[in-house]
C-alpha positions as CSV (number, residue, x, y, z in Angstrom):
1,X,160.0,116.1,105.3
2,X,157.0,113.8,103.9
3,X,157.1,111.3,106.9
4,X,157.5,114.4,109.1
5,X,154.5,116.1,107.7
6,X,152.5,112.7,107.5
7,X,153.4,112.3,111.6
8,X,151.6,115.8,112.6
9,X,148.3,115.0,110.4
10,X,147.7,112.0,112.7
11,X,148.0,114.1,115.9
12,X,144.6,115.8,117.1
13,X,145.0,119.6,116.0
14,X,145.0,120.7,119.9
15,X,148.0,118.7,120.0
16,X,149.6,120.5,117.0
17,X,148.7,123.7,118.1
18,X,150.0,123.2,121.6
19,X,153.3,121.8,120.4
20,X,153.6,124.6,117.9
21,X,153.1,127.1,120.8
22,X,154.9,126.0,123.0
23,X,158.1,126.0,121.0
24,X,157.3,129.4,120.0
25,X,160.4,131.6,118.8
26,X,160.3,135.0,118.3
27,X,158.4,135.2,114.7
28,X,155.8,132.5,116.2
29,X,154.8,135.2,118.8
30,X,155.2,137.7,116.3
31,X,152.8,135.4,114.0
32,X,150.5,134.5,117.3
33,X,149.4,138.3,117.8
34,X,149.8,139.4,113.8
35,X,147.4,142.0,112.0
36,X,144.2,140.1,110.8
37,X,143.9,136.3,111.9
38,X,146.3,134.2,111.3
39,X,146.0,130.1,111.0
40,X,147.9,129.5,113.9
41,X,145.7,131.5,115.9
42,X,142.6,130.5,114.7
43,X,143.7,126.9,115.5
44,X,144.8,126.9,118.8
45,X,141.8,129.3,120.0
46,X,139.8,126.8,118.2
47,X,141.4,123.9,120.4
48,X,141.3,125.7,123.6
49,X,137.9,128.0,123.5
50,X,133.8,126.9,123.8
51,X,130.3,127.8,124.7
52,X,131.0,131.4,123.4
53,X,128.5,133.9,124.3
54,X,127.8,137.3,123.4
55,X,125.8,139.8,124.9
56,X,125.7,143.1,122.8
57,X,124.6,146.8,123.2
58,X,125.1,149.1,120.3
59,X,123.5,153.0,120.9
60,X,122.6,154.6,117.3
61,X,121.9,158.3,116.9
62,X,120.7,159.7,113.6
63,X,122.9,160.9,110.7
64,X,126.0,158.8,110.2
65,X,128.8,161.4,112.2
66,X,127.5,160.6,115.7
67,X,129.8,157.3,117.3
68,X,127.9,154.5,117.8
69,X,128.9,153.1,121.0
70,X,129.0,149.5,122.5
71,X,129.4,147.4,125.4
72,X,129.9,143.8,124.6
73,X,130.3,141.1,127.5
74,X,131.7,137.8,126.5
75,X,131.5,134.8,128.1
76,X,133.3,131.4,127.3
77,X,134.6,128.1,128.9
78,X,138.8,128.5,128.3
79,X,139.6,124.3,128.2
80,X,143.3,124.6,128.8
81,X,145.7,127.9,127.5
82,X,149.8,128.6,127.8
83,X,149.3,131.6,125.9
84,X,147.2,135.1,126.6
85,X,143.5,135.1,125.4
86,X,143.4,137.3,122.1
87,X,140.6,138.9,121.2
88,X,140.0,140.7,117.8
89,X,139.4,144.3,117.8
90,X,140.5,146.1,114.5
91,X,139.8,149.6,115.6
92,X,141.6,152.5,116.0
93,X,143.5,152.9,119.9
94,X,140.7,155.4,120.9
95,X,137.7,153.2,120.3
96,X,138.9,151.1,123.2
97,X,137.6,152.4,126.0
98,X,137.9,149.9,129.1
99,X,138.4,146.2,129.8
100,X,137.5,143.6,132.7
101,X,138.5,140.2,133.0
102,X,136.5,138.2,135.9
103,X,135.3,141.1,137.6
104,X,139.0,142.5,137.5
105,X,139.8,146.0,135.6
106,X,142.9,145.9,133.3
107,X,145.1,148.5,131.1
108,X,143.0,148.2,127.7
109,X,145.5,148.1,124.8
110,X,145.4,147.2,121.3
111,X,148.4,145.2,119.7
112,X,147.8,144.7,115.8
113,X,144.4,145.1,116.0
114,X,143.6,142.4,119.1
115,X,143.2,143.0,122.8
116,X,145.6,140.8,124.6
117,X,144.5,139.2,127.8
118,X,147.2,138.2,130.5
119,X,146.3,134.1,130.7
120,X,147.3,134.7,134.8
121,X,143.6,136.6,134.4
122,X,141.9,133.8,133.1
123,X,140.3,130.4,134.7
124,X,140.6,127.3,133.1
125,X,136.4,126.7,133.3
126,X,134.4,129.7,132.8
127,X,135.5,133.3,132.1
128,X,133.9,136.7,131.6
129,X,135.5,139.6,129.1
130,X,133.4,143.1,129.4
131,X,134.7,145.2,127.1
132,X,133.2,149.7,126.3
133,X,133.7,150.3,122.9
134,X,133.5,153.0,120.0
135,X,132.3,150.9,117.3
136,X,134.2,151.2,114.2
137,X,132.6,152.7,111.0
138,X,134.1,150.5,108.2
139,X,131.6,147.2,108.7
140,X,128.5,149.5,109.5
141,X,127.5,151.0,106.4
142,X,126.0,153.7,107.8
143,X,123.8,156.5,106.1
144,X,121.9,159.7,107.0
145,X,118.7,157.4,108.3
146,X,119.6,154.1,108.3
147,X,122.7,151.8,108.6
148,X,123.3,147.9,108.3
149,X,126.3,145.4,108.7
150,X,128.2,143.9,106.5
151,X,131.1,141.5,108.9
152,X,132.0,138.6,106.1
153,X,134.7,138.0,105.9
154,X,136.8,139.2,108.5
155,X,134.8,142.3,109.5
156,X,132.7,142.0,112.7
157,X,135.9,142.8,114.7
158,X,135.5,146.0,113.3
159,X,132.8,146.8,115.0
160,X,133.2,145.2,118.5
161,X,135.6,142.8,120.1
162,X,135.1,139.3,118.9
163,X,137.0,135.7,118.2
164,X,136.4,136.6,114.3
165,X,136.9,132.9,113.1
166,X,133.9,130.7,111.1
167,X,134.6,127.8,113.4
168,X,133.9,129.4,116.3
169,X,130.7,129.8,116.6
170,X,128.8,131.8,119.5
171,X,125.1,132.6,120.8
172,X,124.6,136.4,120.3
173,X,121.8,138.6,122.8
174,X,121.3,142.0,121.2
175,X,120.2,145.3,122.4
176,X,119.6,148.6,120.3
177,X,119.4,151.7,121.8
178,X,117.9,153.8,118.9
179,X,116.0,156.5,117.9
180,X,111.8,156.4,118.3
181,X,111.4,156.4,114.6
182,X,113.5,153.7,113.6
183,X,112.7,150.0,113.2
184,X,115.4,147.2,113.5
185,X,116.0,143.9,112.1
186,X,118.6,141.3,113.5
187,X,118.8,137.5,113.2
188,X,116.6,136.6,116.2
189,X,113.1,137.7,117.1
190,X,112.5,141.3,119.0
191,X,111.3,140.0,122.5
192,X,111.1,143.6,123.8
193,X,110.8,147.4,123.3
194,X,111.1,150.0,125.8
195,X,110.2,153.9,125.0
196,X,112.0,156.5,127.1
197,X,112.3,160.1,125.3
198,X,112.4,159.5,122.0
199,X,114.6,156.7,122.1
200,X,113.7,152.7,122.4
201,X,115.9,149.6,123.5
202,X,115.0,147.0,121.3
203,X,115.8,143.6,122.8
204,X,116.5,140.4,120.6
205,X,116.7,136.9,121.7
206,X,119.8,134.6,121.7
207,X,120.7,133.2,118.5
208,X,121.1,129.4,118.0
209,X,125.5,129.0,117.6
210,X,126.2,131.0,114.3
211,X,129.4,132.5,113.1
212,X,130.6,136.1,113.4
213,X,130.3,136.8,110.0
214,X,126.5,135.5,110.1
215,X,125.6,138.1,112.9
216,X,123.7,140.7,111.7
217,X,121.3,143.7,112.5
218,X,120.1,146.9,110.3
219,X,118.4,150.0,111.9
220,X,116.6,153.1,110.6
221,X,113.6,154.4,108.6
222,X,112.0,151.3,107.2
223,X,108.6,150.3,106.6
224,X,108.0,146.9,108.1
225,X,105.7,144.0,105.8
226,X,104.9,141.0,107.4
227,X,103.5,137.5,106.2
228,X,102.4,134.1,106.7
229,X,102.1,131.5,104.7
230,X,100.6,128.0,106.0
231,X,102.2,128.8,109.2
232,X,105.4,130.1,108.3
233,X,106.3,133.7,109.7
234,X,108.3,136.5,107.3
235,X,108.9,139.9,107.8
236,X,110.4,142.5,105.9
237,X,112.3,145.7,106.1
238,X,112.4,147.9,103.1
239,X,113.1,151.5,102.7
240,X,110.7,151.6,98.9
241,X,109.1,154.2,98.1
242,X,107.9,153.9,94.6
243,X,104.4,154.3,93.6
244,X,103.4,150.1,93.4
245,X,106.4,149.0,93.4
246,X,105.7,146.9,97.0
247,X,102.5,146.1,96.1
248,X,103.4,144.4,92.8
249,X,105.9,142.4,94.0
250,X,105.7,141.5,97.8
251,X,103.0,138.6,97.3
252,X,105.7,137.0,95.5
253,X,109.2,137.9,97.0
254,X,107.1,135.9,100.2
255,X,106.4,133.4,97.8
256,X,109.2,132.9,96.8
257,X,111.3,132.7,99.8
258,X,108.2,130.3,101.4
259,X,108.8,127.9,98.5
260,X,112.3,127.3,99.4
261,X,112.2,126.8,102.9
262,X,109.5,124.7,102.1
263,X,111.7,122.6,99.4
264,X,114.9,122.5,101.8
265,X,113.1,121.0,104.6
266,X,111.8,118.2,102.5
267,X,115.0,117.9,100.4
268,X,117.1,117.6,103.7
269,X,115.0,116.3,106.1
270,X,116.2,119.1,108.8
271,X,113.4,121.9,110.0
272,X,114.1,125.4,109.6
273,X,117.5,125.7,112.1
274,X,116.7,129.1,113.1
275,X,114.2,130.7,115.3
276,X,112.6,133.4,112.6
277,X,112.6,134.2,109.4
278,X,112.9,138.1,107.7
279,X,115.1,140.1,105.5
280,X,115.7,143.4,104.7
281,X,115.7,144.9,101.0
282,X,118.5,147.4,101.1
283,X,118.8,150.2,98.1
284,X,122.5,150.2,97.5
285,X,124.3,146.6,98.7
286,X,127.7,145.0,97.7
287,X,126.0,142.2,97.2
288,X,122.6,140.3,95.5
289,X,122.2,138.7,98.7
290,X,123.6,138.0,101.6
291,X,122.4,135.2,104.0
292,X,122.5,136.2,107.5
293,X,119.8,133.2,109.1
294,X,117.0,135.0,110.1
295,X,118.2,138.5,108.4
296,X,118.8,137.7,104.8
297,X,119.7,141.0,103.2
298,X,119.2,142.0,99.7
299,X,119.6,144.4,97.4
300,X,116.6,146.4,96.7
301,X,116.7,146.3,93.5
302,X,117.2,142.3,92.7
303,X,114.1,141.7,94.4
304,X,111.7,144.6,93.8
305,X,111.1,144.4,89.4
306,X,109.4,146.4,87.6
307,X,105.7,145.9,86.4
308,X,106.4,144.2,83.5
309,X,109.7,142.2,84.3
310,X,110.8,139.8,81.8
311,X,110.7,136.1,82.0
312,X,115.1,136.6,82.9
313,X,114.7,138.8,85.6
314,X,111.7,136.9,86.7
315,X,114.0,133.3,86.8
316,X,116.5,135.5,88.5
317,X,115.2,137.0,91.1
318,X,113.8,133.3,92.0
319,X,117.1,132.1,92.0
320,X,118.8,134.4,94.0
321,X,116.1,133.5,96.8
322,X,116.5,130.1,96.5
323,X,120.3,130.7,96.6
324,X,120.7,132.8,99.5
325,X,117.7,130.5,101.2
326,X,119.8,127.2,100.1
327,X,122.5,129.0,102.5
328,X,120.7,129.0,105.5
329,X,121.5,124.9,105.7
330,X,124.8,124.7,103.1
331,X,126.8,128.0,105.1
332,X,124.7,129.0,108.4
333,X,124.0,125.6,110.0
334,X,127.0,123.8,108.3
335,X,129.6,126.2,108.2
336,X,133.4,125.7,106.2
337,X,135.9,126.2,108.9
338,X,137.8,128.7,107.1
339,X,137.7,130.9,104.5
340,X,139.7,128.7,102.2
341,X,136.3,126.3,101.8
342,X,134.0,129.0,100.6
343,X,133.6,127.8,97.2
344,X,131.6,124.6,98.7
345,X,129.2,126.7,100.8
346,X,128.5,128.8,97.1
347,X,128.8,125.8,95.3
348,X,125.8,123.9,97.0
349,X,123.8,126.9,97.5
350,X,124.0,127.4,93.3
351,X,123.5,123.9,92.8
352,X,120.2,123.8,95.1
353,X,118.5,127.7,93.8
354,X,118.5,125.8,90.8
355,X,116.9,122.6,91.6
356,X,114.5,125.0,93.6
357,X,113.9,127.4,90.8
358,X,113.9,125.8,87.7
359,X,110.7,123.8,87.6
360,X,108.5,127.5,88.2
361,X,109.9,128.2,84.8
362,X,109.1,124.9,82.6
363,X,109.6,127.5,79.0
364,X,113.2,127.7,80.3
365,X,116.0,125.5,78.5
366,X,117.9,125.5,81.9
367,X,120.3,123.3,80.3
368,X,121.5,125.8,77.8
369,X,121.3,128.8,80.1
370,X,123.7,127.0,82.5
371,X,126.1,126.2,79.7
372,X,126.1,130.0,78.7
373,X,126.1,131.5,82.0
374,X,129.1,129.3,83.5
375,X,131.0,127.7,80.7
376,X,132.5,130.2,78.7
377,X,134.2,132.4,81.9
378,X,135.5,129.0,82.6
379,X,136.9,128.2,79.7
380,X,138.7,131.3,79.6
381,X,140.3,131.0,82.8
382,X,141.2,127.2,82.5
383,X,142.9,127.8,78.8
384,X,145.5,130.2,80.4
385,X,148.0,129.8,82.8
386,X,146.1,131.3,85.2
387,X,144.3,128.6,86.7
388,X,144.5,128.2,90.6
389,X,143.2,125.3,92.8
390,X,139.7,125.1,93.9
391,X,141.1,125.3,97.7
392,X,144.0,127.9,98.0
393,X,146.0,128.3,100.8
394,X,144.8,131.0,103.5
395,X,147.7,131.4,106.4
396,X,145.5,134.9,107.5
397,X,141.9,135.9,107.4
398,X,142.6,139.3,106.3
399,X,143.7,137.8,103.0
400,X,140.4,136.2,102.3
C-alpha cells in the first residue's frame, strides 16, 4: 500500500488522473459526474483544460421575483480528454434553456447539477460552449432594489454554467442589462454604457485570470463616491442614508484602504495585480468582508462608525481593510488550489492587517490583544478531543 501510494505521487497529476479515468468502473463514473465537485473531477479538468474565457450577460429587472436571465459563452483550449466536458450548473432543469458546442446545437440536460458535453463535440485545440440560462437565485442575494453575489465557495455555478474549481482560473467580460436608475459594480472597470428606454448595458472589461469564486458584480440603487489619492483610483458603492454618516467616515475608509495597497506593494515588491480598485458597502452581508479584487464588499456597518467610535472599533475597522486588502495578493493573485488550503489564504491575510494596522494605533498593547482575541478559543478546542488537522481532507467541493 505505502510503496503503491509513494509510486503515484511521483507521476505528474495528468498522468494520475488519466490512469484513474481510464480504468473507470461503474462508481468512478458515478463519482466523475457526482452532485457538487468532486476531486477527481477537479483534477483531471484541471489537467486537461486552459485559457478559460468568459463572456457574460445577466438582464436585471427591479424587485427580486422577476428571473434574471443569462447567456454565458465559454471559450477554452481542451489539451487532450477521454471523457465528456462537464460543466457545473447547479440549477433547477428549467433554468437550462439551450446549449451549443462549436457552432453545433445539442439536447441541453442537467445530470447532478452539470451539463455534460459529448467529447465527439469537442476539438482537442480550441472550443466554444454558448449556453441561455435562468440564473439561479441562491448566490444572488437579491432584494427589492438591489442585489449582489456571493459565489465562495462553490456557488458561482449557481448562477451560470461554469468550471467552479479555484485552480482554474478564467478571464471574465461582463455585461448588465439593468434598469436606468441603477449603478453597478464588478471587478473590472465599466468601459461602456448604453441608454435605450429606461434600461442601460453596462459593459466591463476582461478581468486579469481570477477564480470563480473571486468573480463578482452588485447592481441597484447606490450612490456612487469616488477618490484619489496620489494617483490611486477608488470608488465606492453604498446604499447609506444617514444624516453624516458618509461624510464622517469616507475620508478615512479611502484612507485606509490607500494605506494598504500602498504597504503591500512595498512589502511584496508586486504592483497592484488588478486593473481597478472599488468596493461596495452592503447593509446586511454574511460576511465583514469579502475580497473580490477590484470589488471588495463589505458590510455596511463594519466600515461606516458612528461619530464618536471608540479607539476598538476604530483598530477594527482598520484591520478588516487591511485584511481583506492583504487578500488581494495572499488569495486573488496567489490562490490555494482547493478549498482544503483556505486557512493559509486567512492566515496571511490576518498576519499582514496586523502588520499594516498596528502602527496607526501606537496606545494599543497589540501584543496582549492578540493573546486575548486568539488564545483562549484555542485553547479550548486543543484541550478536548476535538482537535482536527490544520488541512482536512476535501474529496467534494460541496463539502467545503
Amino acid at each position: 500500500m505505502k510503496s503503491g501510494f509513494s509510486f503515484l505521487r511521483l507521476l505528474p497529476a495528468t498522468i494520475v488522473a488519466a490512469m484513474a479515468l481510464a480504468s473507470c468502473n461503474c462508481a468512478d463514473q458515478e463519482e466523475y459526474t457526482a452532485e457538487g465537485l468532486s476531486k477527481l473531477l477537479a483534477t483531471y479538468r484541471f489537467e486537461t483544460i486552459s485559457d478559460v474565457r468568459y463572456n457574460l450577460i445577466f438582464t436585471i429587472d427591479t424587485g427580486k421575483s422577476t428571473p434574471v436571465e443569462g447567456t454565458v459563452v465559454i471559450d477554452f483550449v481542451r489539451k487532450s480528454g477521454r471523457e465528456p466536458l462537464v460543466l457545473d450548473f447547479r440549477v433547477p432543469e428549467d433554468h437550462l434553456r439551450s446549449v451549443s458546442v462549436n457552432g453545433r446545437e445539442v439536447e441541453a440536460a442537467l445530470t447532478n447539477g452539470h451539463i455534460v458535453i459529448d467529447r465527439n463535440l469537442l476539438s482537442r485545440k480550441h472550443n466554444r460552449v454558448e449556453v441561455s440560462f435562468r440564473a439561479g437565485d441562491l448566490s444572488l442575494n437579491r432584494n427589492d432594489e438591489y442585489l449582489y453575489t456571493l459565489f465562495v465557495p462553490d456557488r458561482a455555478c449557481t448562477a451560470f454554467p461554469c468550471f467552479d474549481q479555484p485552480d482554474l482560473k478564467g478571464r471574465f467580460t461582463l455585461a448588465l442589462d439593468i434598469p436606468e436608475s441603477y449603478r453597478a459594480m464588478s471587478n473590472n472597470p465599466i468601459v461602456s454604457a448604453v441608454t435605450t428606454d429606461g434600461r442601460v448595458t453596462l459593459r466591463f472589461s476582461e478581468t486579469k485570470p481570477i477564480s470563480t469564486y473571486l468573480f463578482a458584480f452588485a447592481a441597484g440603487k447606490f450612490e456612487l463616491v469616488e477618490r484619489e489619492i496620489e494617483g490611486v483610483k477608488m470608488e465606492m458603492l453604498h446604499r447609506e442614508n444617514r444624516p453624516g454618516y458618509i461624510e464622517n467616515n469616507a475620508d478615512e475608509i479611502f484612507r485606509l484602504h490607500y494605506s494598504a495597497l500602498k504597504w503591500l506593494e512595498v512589502y511584496t515588491q508586486i504592483p497592484y495585480p488588478f486593473d481597478k480598485f472599488g468596493f461596495v458597502l452592503l447593509p446586511p452581508f454574511q460576511y465583514s468582508g469579502m475580497e473580490h479584487p477590484g470589488s471588495i464588499f463589505y458590510r455596511a456597518s463594519s466600515l461606516l462608525l458612528e461619530a464618536s467610535p471608540t479607539l476598538n472599533e476604530k483598530l477594527s475597522r482598520a484591520s478588516l481593510i487591511a485584511h481583506e486588502t492583504s487578500h488581494i495578493w495572499f488569495g486573488d493573485l496567489v490562490t490555494m488550489k482547493w478549498f482544503d488550503d483556505v486557512w493559509l489564504k486567512e492566515v496571511f491575510a490576518g498576519y499582514m492587517s496586523d502588520k499594516i494596522a498596528g502602527p496607526d494605533f501606537p496606545d494599543v498593547n497589540h501584543d496582549l490583544r492578540f493573546l486575548l482575541s486568539r488564545y483562549p478559543a484555542a485553547y479550548q478546542v486543543d484541550r478536548t478531543r476535538g482537535t482536527n488537522p490544520i488541512i482536512q481532507e476535501l474529496e467534494n467541493l460541496k463539502d467545503a
